[in-house]
C-alpha distance (Angstrom), angle and dihedral (degrees) to the residues before:
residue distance angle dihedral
X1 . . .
X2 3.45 . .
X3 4.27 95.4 .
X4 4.23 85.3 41.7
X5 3.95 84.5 55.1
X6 3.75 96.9 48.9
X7 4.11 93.7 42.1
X8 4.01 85.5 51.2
X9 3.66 95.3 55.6
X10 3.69 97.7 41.1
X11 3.57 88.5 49.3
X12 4.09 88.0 51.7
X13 3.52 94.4 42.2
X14 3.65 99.0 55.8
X15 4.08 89.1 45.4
X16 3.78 90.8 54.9
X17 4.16 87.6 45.6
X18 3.55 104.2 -115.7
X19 3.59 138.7 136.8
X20 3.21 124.0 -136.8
X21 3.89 94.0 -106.2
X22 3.95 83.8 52.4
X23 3.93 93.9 51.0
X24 4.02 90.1 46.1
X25 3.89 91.9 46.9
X26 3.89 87.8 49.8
X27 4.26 91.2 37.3
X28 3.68 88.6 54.0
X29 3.92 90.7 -125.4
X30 4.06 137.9 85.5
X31 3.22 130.8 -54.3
X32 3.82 80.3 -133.1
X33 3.72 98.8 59.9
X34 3.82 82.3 48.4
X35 3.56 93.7 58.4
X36 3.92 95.7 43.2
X37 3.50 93.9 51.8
X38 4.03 90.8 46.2
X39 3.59 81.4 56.6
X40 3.65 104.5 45.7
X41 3.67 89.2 -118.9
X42 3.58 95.1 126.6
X43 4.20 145.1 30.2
X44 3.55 108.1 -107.1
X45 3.65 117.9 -131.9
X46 4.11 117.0 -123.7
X47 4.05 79.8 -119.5
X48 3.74 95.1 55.5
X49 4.19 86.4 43.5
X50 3.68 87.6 59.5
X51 3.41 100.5 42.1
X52 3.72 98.2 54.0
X53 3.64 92.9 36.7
X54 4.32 85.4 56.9
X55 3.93 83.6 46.2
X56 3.35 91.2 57.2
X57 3.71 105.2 44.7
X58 4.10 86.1 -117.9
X59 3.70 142.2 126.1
X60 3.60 112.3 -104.8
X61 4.00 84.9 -124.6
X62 3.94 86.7 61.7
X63 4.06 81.6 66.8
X64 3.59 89.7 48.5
X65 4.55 98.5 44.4
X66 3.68 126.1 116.1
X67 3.70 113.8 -122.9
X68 3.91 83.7 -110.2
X69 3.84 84.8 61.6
X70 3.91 95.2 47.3
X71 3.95 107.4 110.3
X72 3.96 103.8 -138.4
């Protein structure tokens, strides 16, 4: 769950145009957590879910979708 999390808000991030700097400034956490989560390094926290999801104008089940659930 955790890698199908991080692939999911790469995959948003980049389609909305933002770095990962640029998605941290606008999460309200680091640029560091971004990347670990992007990653699958790390758990994300049901905060950080919501924040990014806000960030990136996005339900926080579009964080949680199966690429078979991904609208093109």
């Amino acid at each position: 769950m955790t890698s199908l999390i991080g692939r999911n808000i790469r995959r948003l991030r980049r389609r909305s145009g933002y770095s990962q700097a640029q998605l941290a400034k606008r999460a309200c956490i680091s640029q560091a957590w971004v990347c670990r989560l992007e990653t699958g390094d790390e758990n994300p926290t049901l905060a950080s879910v919501t924040r990014i999801a806000r960030a990136l104008g996005v339900n926080v089940a579009d964080l949680l979708a199966k690429p078979s659930e991904w609208a093109s």
